[in-house]
C-alpha positions in Angstrom: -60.3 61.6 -20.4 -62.8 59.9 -22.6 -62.6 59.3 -26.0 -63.7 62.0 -28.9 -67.0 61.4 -30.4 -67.2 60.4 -34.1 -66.1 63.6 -35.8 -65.2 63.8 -39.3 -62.8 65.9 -39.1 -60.8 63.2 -37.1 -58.2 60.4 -38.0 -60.4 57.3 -36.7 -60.6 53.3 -37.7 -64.2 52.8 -37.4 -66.8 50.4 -39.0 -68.4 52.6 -41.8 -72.1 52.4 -42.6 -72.0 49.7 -45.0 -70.0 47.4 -42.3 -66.1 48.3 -43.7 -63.3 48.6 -41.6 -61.4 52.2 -42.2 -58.0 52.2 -41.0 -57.4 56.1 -41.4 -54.8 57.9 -39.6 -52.0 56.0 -37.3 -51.7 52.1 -36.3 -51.8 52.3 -33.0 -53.4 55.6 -31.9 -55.9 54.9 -29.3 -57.0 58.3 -28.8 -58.7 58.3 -32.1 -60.0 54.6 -32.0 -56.5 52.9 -34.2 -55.4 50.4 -31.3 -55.3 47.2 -31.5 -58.2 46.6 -28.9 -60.7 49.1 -30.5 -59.6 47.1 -34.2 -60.3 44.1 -32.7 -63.4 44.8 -31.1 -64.6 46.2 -33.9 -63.8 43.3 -36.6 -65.9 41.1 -34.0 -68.8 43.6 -34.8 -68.7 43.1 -38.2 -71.8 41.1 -39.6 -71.7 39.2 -43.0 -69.2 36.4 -44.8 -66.3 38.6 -45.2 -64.2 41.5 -43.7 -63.9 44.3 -46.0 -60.6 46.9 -44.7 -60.3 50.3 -46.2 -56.5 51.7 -45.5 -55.2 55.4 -45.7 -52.4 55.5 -43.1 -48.9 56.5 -43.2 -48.2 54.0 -41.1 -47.5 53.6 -37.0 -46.2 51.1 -33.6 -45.1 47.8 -34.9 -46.6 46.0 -31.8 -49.7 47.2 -32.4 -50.0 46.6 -36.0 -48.5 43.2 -36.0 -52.0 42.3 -33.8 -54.0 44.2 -36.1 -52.4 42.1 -39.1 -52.5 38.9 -37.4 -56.5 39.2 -36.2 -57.0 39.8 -40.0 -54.9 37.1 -41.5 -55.9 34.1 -39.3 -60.1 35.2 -39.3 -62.0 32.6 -40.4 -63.5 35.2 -43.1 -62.3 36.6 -46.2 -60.4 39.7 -46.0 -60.5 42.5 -48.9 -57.9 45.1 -48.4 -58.5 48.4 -50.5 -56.2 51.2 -50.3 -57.8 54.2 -50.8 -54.6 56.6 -50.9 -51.7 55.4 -48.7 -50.3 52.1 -46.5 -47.4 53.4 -45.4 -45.0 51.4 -43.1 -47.1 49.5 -40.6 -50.2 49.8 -42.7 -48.3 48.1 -45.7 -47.7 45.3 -43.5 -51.7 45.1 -42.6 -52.2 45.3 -46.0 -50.5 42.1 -46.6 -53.1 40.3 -44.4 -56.0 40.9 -47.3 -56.9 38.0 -49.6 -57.4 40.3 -52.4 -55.6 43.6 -52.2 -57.0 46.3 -54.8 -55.6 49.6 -54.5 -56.1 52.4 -57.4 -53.4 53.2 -60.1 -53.0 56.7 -58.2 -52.7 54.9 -54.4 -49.5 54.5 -52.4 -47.9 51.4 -51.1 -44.8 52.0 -49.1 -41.7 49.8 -47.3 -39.0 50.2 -45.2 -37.1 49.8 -42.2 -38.5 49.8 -38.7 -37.4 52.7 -37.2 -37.0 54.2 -33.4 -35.3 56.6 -31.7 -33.4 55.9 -28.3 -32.0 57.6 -25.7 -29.0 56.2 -23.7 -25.4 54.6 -23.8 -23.6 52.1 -25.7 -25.8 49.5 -24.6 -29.0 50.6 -24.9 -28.0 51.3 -28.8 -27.0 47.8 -29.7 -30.0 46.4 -27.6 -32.3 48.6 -29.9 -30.3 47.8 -32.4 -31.0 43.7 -32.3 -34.7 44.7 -31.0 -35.1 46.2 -34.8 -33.3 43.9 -36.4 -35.8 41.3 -34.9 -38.8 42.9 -35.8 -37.5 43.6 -39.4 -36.7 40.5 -39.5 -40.9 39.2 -38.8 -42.2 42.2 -41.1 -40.1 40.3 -43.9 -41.0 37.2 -43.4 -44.8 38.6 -43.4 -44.4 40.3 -47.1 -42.6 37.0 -48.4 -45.3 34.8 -47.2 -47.4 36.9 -49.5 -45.7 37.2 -52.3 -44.1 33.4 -52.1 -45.9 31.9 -55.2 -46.6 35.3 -56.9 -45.0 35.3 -60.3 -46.6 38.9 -61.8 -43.1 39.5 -61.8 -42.2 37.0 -64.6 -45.5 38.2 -66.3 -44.4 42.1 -66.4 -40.6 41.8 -66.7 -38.5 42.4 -70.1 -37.2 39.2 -70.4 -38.2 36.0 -72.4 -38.7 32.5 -71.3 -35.1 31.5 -71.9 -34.0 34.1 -70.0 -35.8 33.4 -67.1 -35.3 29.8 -66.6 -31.7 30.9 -66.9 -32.2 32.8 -63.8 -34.1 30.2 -61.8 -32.8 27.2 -63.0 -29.1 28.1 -63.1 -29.2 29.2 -59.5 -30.8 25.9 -59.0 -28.4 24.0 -61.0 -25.4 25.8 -59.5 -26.2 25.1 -55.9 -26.2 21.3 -56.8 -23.1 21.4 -58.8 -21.2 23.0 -55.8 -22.9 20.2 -53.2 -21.7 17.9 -55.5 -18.1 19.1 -55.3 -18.0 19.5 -52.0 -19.3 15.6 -51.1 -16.9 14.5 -54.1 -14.2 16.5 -52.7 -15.1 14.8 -49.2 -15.2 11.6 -50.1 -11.6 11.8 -51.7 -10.1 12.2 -48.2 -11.4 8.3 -47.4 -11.4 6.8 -50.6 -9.2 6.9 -53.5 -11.3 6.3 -56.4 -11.0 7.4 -59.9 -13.3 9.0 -62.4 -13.2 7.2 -66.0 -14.7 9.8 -68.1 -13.9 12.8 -65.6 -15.3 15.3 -68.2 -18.3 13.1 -69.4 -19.2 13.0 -65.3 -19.4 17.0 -65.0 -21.4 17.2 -68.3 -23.6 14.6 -66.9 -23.9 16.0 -63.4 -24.9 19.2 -65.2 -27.7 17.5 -67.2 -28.9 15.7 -64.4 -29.2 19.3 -62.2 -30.7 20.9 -64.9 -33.3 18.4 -64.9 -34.1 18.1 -61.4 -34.1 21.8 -61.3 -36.9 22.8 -64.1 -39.1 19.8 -62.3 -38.1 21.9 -59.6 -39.5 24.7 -61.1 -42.5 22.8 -61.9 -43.5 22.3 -59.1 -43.0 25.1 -57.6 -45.6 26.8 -60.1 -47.9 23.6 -59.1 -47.9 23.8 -55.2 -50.2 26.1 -53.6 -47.7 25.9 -50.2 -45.1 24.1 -48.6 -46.5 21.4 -47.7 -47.4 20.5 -51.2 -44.3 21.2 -52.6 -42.8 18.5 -50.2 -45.1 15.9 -51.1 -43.9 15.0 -54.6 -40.2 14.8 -53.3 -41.3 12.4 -50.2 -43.7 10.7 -51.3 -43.1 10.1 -55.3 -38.7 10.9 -55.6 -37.4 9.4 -52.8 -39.3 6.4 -53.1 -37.7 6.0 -56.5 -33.8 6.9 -55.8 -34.0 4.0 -53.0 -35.5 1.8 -55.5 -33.6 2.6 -59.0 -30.6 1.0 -57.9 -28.5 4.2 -56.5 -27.3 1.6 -53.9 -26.9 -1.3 -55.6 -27.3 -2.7 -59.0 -30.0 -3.9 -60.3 -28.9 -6.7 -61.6 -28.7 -8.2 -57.9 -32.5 -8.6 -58.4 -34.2 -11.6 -59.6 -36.8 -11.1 -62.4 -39.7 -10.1 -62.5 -38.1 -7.0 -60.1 -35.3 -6.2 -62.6 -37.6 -5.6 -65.3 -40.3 -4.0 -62.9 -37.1 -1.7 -62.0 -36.5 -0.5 -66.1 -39.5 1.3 -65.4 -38.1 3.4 -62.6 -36.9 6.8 -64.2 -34.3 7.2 -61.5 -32.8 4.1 -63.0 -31.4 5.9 -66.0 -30.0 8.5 -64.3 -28.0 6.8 -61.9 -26.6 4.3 -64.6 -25.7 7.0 -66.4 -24.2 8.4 -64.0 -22.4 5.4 -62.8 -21.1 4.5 -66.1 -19.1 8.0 -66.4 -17.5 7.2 -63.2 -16.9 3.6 -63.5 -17.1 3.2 -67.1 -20.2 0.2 -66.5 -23.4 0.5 -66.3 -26.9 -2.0 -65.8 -28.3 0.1 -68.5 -26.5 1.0 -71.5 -25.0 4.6 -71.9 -27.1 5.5 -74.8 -30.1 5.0 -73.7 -29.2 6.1 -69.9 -28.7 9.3 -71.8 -31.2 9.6 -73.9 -33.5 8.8 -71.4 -31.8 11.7 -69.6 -32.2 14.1 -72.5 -36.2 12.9 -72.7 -36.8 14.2 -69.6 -35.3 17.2 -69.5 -37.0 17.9 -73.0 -40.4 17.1 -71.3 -39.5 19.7 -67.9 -39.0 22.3 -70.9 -42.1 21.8 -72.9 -44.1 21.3 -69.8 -42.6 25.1 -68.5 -43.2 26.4 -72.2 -47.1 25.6 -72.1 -47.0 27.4 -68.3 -45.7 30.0 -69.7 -47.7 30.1 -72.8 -51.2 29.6 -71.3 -50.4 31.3 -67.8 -51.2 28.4 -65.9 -51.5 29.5 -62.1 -48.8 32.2 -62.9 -51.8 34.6 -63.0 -53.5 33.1 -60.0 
């Protein structure tokens, strides 16, 4: 049976007469034009530098949607996305394709679950029941690869600065203190060494993972994607811990390296460090710590002026 004509009265995804792509009515729905072949052929008739997508759908088959949202995200053109009332479901995760998604105070976006029904025995439940779990698992992934980097959240919630670096860099913070417990805890079985200033070491260890966390922070703000956010720690940091004496000391080195080395920020920390465990240092404990405390107090001011002026948070 042959397709309906274009009657208004129907549910269709169609290319509207000023070239924009109406996804009305169910993902997936190929009697009324919503499949992924008719969305596809149709985004290849659109003329003009970028692909305008007008949603009101309560949503529809995963399958058929996931090709809808990838056609969009990986076109060479810009996509706007404007919800119009509803992207419910699947259409919420087409939605998430858009470079720019504008939707009215009064429009709907809506999440949840994949859902399905089966019929059949024990079996055929649990397979359904990893099938879902897989495909939740990909819609996820989809809505945190569009808000990864999105901070309106720190913007709009009621809580300071403090407050939030708290969050952030605590979890941070804590995650390195329990590594550190763990390897320290590790290495006790094969060696039997001694901390001097046992106390002075966790204090330290905490200022040092504070640190490392709010540059952390940093630049996270600063990268616009993974790949960015790798390239200080392997090409600038790691660099700098081989070469500020975490494996030897620096006073091994003949001069001018030695000095050359003073100006290696790792330096400091690792001396500082050091001297808490083995009560000597190349560098003396005051300044290893002050040096500490200088960058920690630059990370802070550096996160203050972010948050002050906005600084890609509103990107």
């Amino acid at each position: 049976m042959p397709k309906p004509t274009n009657n208004p009265a129907d549910s269709k995804l169609l290319l509207s007469s000023s070239g924009e792509l109406l996804i009305y009515g169910v993902v997936g729905d190929w009697w009324h034009g919503n499949d992924a072949l008719s969305l596809a052929q149709d985004i290849d008739a659109i003329d003009g530098d970028e692909i305008n997508v007008r949603i009101n759908s309560h949503g529809g088959y995963i399958l058929e949607g996931l090709v809808v949202y990838n056609r969009l995200k990986y076109s060479e053109k810009p996509v706007n996305i404007h919800i119009d009332g509803m992207a419910a479901s699947m259409a919420s995760v087409i939605a998430m394709a858009g470079d720019k998604i504008t939707m009215p105070s009064n429009a709907w976006l809506m999440i949840h679950k994949p859902i399905n029904a089966v019929w059949g025995n024990a079996d055929d439940m649990r397979k359904m029941a990893e099938t879902l779990d897989g495909f939740e698992s990909d819609i996820s992934n989809i809505y945190m690869q569009r808000f990864t980097g999105s901070v309106y959240e720190l913007l709009s919630a009621p809580v300071g600065v403090t407050e939030t670096l708290i969050g952030f860099v605590g979890a941070a913070a804590t995650k390195s203190l329990i590594l550190a417990a763990i390897i320290l805890a590790t290495a006790k079985i094969f060696v039997d060494y001694t901390i001097v200033h046992p106390i002075l070491a966790v204090g330290y260890i905490m200022l040092v993972a504070a640190s490392f966390s709010l540059l952390g922070f940093i630049l996270g703000v600063w990268a616009e994607g993974f790949e960015k956010l790798q390239m200080i720690p392997m090409l600038v940091l790691m660099p700098l811990t081989f070469l500020g004496g975490t494996f030897y000391s620096i006073d091994m080195l003949a001069e001018p390296w030695r000095s050359i080395a003073l100006f290696n920020p790792i330096v400091y920390l690792v001396n500082g460090l050091r001297w808490t465990f083995y009560g000597a240092s190349d560098v003396n404990i005051l300044v290893s710590a002050g040096s500490t405390f200088a960058f920690l107090a630059v990370c802070i001011t550096v996160i203050a002026v972010i948050f002050k002026t906005g600084w890609r948070l509103r990107n």
